[in-house]
C-alpha positions as CSV (number, residue, x, y, z in Angstrom):
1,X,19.9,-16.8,10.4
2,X,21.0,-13.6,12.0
3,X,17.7,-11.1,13.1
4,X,18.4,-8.4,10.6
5,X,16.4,-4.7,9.7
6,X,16.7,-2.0,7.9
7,X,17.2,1.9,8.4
8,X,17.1,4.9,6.2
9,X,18.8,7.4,8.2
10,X,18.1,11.0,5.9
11,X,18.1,9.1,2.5
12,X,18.5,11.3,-0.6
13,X,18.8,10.5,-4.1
14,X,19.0,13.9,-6.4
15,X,19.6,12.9,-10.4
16,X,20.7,16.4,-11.5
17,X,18.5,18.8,-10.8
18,X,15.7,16.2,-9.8
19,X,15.5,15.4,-6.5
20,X,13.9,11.6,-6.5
21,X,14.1,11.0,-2.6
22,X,14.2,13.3,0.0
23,X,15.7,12.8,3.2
24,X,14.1,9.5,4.0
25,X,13.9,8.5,7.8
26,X,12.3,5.2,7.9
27,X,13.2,1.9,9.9
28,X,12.1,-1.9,9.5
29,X,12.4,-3.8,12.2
30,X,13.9,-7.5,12.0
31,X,11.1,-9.8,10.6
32,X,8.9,-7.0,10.0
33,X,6.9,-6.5,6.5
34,X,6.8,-2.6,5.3
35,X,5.4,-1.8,2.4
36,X,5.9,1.3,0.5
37,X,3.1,2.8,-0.9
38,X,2.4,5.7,-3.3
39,X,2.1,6.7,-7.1
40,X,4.4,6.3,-9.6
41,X,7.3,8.5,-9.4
42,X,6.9,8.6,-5.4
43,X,10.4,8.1,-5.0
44,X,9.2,4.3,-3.4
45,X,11.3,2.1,-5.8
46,X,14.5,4.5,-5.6
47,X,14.7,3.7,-1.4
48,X,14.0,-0.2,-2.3
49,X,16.9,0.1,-5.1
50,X,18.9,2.2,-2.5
51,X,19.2,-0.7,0.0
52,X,19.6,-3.2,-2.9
53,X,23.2,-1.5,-3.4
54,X,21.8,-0.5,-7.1
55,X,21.4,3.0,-6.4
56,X,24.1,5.5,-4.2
57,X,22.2,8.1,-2.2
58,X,23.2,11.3,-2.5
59,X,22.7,12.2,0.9
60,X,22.5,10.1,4.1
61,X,22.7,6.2,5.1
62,X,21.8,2.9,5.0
63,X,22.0,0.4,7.4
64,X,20.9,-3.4,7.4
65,X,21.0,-5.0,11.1
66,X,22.9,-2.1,12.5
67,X,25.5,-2.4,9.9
68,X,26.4,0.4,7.5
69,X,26.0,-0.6,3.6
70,X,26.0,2.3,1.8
71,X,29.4,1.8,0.4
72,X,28.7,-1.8,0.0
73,X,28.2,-3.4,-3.2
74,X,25.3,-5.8,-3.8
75,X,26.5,-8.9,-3.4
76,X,27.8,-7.8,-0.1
77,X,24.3,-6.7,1.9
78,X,22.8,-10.0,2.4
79,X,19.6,-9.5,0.6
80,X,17.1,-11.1,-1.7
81,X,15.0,-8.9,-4.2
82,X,12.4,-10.2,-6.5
83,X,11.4,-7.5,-9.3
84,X,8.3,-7.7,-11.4
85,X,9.8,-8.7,-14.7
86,X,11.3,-12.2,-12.5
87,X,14.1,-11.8,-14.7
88,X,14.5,-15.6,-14.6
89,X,17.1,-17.4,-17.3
90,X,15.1,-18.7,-20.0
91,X,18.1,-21.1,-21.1
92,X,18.7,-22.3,-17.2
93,X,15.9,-25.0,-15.5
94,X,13.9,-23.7,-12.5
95,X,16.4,-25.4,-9.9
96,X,19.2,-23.8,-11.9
97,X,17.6,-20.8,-11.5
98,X,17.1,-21.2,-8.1
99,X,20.7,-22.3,-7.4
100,X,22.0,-19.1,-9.8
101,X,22.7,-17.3,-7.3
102,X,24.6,-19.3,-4.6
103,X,26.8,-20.5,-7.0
104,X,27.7,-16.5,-7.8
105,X,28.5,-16.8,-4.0
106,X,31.3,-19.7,-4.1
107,X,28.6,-22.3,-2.7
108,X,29.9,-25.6,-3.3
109,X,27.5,-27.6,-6.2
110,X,26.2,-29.9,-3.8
111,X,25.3,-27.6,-1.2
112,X,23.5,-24.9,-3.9
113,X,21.5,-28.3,-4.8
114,X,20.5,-28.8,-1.6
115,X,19.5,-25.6,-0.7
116,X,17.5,-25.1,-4.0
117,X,15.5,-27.9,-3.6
118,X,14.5,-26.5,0.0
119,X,13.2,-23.4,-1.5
120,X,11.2,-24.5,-4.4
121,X,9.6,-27.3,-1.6
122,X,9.3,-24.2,0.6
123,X,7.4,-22.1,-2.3
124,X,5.5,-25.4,-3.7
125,X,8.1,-25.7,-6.8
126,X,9.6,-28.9,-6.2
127,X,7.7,-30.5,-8.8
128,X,8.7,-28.2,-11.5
129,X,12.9,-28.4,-10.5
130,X,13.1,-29.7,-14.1
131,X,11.1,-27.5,-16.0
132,X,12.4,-24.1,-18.2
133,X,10.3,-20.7,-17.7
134,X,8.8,-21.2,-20.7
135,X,7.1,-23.8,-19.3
136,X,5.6,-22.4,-16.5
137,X,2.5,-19.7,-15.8
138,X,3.1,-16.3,-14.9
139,X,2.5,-17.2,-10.6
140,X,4.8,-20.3,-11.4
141,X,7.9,-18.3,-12.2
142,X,7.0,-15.6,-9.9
143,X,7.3,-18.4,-6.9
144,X,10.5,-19.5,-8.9
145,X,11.6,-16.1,-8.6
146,X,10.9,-15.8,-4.7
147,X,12.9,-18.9,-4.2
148,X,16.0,-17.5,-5.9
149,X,15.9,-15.2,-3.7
150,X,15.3,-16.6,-0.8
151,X,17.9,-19.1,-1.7
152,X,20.4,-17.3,-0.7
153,X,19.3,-16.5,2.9
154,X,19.1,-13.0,2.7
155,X,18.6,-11.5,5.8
156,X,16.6,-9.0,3.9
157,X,14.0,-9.6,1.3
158,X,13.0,-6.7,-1.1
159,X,10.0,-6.8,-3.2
160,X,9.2,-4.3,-6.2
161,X,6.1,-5.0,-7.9
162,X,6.1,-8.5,-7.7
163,X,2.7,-8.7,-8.3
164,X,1.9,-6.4,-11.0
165,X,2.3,-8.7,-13.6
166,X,-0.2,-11.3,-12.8
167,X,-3.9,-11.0,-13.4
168,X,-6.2,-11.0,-10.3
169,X,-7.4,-14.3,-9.4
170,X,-3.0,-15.1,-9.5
171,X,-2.9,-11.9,-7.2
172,X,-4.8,-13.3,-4.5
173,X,-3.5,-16.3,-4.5
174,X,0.4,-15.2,-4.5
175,X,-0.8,-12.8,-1.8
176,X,-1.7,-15.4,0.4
177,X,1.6,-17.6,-0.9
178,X,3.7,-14.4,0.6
179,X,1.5,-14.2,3.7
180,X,2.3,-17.9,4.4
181,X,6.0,-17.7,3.1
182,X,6.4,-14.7,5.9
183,X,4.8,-16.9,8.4
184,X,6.8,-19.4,7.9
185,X,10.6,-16.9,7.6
186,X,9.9,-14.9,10.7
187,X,13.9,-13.4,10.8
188,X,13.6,-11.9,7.5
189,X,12.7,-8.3,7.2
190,X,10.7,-7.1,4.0
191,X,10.6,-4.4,2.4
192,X,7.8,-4.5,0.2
193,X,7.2,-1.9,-3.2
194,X,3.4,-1.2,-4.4
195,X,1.3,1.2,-5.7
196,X,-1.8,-1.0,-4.8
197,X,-3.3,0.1,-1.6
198,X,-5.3,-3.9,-1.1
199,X,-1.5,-5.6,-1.7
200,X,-0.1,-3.2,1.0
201,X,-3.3,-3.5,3.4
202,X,-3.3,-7.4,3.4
203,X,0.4,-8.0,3.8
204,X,2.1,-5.2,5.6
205,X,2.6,-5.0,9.1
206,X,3.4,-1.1,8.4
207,X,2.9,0.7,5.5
208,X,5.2,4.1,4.5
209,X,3.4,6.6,2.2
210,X,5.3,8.7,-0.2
211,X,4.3,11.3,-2.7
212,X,6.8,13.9,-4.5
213,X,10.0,12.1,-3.7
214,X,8.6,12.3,0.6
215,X,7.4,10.2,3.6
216,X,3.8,11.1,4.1
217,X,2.8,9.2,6.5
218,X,3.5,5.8,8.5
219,X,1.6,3.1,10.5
220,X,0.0,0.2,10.4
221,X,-2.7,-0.3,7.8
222,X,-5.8,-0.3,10.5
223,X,-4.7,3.5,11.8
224,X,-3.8,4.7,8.3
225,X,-7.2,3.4,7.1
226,X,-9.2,4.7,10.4
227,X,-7.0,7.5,11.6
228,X,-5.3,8.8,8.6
229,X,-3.3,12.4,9.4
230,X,-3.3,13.8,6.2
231,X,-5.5,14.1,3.3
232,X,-3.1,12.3,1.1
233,X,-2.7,9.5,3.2
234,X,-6.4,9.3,3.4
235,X,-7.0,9.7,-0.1
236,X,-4.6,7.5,-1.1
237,X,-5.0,4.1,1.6
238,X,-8.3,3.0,1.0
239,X,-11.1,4.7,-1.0
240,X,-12.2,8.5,0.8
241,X,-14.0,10.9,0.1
242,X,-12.5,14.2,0.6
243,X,-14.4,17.4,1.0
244,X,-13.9,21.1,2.0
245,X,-15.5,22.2,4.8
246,X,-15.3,25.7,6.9
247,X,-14.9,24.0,10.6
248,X,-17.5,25.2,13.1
249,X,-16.8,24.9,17.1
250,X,-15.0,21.7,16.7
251,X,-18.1,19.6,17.2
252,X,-19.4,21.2,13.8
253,X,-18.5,21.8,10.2
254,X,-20.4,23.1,6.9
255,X,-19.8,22.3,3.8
256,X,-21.4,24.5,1.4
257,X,-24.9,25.7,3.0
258,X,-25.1,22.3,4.8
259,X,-24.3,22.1,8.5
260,X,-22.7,18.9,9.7
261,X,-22.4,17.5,13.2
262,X,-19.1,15.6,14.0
263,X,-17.8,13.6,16.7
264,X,-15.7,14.2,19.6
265,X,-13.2,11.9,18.0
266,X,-13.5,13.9,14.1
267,X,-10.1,15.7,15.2
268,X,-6.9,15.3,16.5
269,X,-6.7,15.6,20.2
270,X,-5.5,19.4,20.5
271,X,-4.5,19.8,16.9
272,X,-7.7,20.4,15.4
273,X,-8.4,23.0,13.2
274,X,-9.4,26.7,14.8
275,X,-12.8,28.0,14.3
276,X,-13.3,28.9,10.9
277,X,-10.6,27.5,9.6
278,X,-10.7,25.6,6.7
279,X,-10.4,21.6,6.5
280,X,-10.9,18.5,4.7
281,X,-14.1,16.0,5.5
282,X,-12.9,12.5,5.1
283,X,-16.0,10.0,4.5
284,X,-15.5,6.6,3.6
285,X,-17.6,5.5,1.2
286,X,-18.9,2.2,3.3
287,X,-20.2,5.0,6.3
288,X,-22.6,6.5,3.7
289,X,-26.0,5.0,3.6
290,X,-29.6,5.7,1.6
291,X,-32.1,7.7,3.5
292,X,-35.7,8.3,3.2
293,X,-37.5,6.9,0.3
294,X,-38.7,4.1,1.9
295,X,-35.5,2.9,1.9
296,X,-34.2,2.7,5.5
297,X,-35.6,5.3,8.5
298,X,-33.7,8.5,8.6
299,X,-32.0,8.1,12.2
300,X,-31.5,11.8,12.6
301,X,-27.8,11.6,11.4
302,X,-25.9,14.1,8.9
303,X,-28.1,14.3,5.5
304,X,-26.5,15.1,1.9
305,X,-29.2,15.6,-0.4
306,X,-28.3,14.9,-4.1
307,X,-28.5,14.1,-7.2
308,X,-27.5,10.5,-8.7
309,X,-25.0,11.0,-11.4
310,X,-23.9,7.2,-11.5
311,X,-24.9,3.5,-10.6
312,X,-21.9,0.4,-10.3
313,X,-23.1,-2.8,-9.3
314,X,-20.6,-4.7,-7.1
315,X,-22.0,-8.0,-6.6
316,X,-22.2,-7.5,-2.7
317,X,-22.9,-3.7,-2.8
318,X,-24.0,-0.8,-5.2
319,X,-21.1,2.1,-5.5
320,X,-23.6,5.0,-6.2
321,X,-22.1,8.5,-7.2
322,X,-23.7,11.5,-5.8
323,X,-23.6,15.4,-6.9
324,X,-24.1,16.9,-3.6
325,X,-23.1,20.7,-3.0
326,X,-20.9,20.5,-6.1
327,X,-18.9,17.9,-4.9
328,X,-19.1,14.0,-6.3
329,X,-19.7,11.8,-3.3
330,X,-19.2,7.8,-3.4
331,X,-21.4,5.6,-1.3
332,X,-21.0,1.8,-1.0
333,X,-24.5,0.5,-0.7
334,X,-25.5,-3.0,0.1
335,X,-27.1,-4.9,-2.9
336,X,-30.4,-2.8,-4.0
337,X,-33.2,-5.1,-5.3
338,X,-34.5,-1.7,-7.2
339,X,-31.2,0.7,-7.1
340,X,-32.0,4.5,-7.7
341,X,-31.2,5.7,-11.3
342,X,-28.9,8.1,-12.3
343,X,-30.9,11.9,-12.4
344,X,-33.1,10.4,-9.2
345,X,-33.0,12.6,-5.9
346,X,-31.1,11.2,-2.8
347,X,-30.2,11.6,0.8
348,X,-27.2,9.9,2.4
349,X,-26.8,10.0,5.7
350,X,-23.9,9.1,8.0
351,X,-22.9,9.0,11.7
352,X,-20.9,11.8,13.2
353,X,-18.6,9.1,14.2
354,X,-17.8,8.3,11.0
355,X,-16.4,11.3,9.6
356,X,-12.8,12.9,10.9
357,X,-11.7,16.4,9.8
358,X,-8.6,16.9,8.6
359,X,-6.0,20.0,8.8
360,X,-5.8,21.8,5.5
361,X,-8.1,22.7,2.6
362,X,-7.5,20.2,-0.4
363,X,-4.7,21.2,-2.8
364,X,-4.4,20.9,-6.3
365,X,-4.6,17.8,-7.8
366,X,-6.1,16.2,-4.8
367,X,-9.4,13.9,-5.3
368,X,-12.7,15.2,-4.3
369,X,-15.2,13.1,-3.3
């Protein structure tokens, strides 16, 4: 199989007077995963589609292992794409399924066989060749899907919501299916569609964030999740909490009447915000911890003081919500034998370590705490 990626070079899509990707410069190396992330309406499935041959950009190109394919049709890109419908034949049998598409391509009937029944022993099928979709669960013709495309050996594979479909327990487990099947297909690059931050953070070896039609952001999940550069990005990949703050000397920031103490990492390395400037506080909900009460010894770390406004049980932790300074603040607890009840008076404290300051006040429509 021939070591393949993929390249937006300024990728736009504009449907009228709606602009649905904007200038898009994003590259996937051969036998990398990326995931796109972001809400609905991102622009994330319109750049998957785009390399697919489904949709024409507007603007700009598209390259698959250094090759050109905007002007190319589908069939002609060497990819696979699995969508989250499967869109599997309900009249065909799995291995017909599975062979659909080669025999599209010309393969000869023999061959198509043989190279069906390696896929579905690659993706644990081979024992259902025979059956019809109807006959199978929802992760069952999902795999079936995957095979088809990877039937075909696309030098590209391109998931959209693949996943959505399936309740949780199927989630993991596919998850884990596509982690091995990657393992396994080191050559093929993937491009990978989701809107759920735990799909992207267990599978991608980079994720891209959009919002409004734009890349956000890009990295690998560990320094989106730890170092996130913008608000969005932090909001958005993994859960944050996001506060206004007026920034102090660099080493301090207050939010409302409460001073906070930060640490020498909080801020970019010489883009921090100016003195008096205003910025967002990203906390992660896990960094928070009760103080006082008897509870655990206040270790002299920042303090919130609050008011409990709501208590979730976990299993492994408590998620209690916090009114502090206006603001709602989530902190992941570990499992409280007596857990404070909502209307009771808290401090959480956390580590100046723990928090990072980000340029910019919060915008409209932007989650606080």
């Amino acid at each position: 199989m021939t070591r393949s990626g993929i390249r937006f070079d300024r990728v736009g899509v504009v449907y009228g007077r709606t602009t649905v990707l904007d200038g898009l410069d994003l590259e996937v190396a051969p036998g990398e995963v990326v995931a796109l992330l972001g809400p609905s309406g991102s622009g994330k499935t319109t750049a998957l589609r785009a390399v697919a041959g489904f949709v024409a950009p507007t603007t700009g190109r598209v390259f698959i292992g250094g090759r050109d394919v905007t002007s190319l049709p589908p069939h002609r890109r060497g990819v696979g794409m699995v969508v989250q419908q499967y869109a599997l034949f309900p009249h065909l049998r799995v291995d017909q399924n599975v062979a659909f598409g080669l025999r599209a391509r010309r393969v000869g009937r023999a061959e198509a066989a043989a190279r069906a029944a390696e896929v579905l022993e690659t993706t644990g099928m081979a024992a259902y060749a025979r059956r019809y979709p109807r006959e199978l669960s929802g992760g069952q013709q999902q795999r079936v899907a995957i095979a088809r495309a990877l039937a075909v050996r696309p030098d590209v594979l391109l998931l959209d919501e693949p996943l959505s479909a399936l309740d949780a327990r199927l989630r993991t487990d596919m998850l884990a299916e596509l982690a091995r099947l990657h393992r396994e297909l080191p050559d093929v690059s993937v491009l990978y569609v989701t809107h759920d931050q735990i799909e992207a953070l267990t599978l991608a070896d980079r994720i891209a964030v959009l919002d409004q039609a734009r890349l956000q952001d890009c990295g690998t999940p560990q320094d989106l999740y730890r170092r996130p550069r913008t608000a969005f990005t932090a909001g958005f990949v993994g859960s944050a909490n996001l506060l206004p703050v007026t920034v102090g000397d660099g080493r301090t920031a207050r939010l409302g009447d409460v001073a906070l103490t930060l640490g020498p990492d909080a801020a970019p390395a010489g883009d921090g915000p100016a003195p008096g400037a205003q910025a967002t506080l990203c906390l992660r909900p896990h960094a928070l911890r009760l103080a006082g009460g008897g509870r655990e010894p206040d270790t002299g770390g920042n303090l919130l003081h609050g008011t409990v406004t709501g208590v979730q049980w976990r299993g492994h932790t408590h998620r209690l919500l916090v009114d502090t300074e206006g603001h709602t603040v989530r902190a992941d607890v570990g499992d409280l034998r007596q857990p404070p009840r909502p209307g009771d008076a808290v401090a959480l404290a956390f580590d100046p370590d723990d928090a990072l300051l980000l340029p910019g006040g919060l915008t409209e429509g932007q989650p606080v705490g």
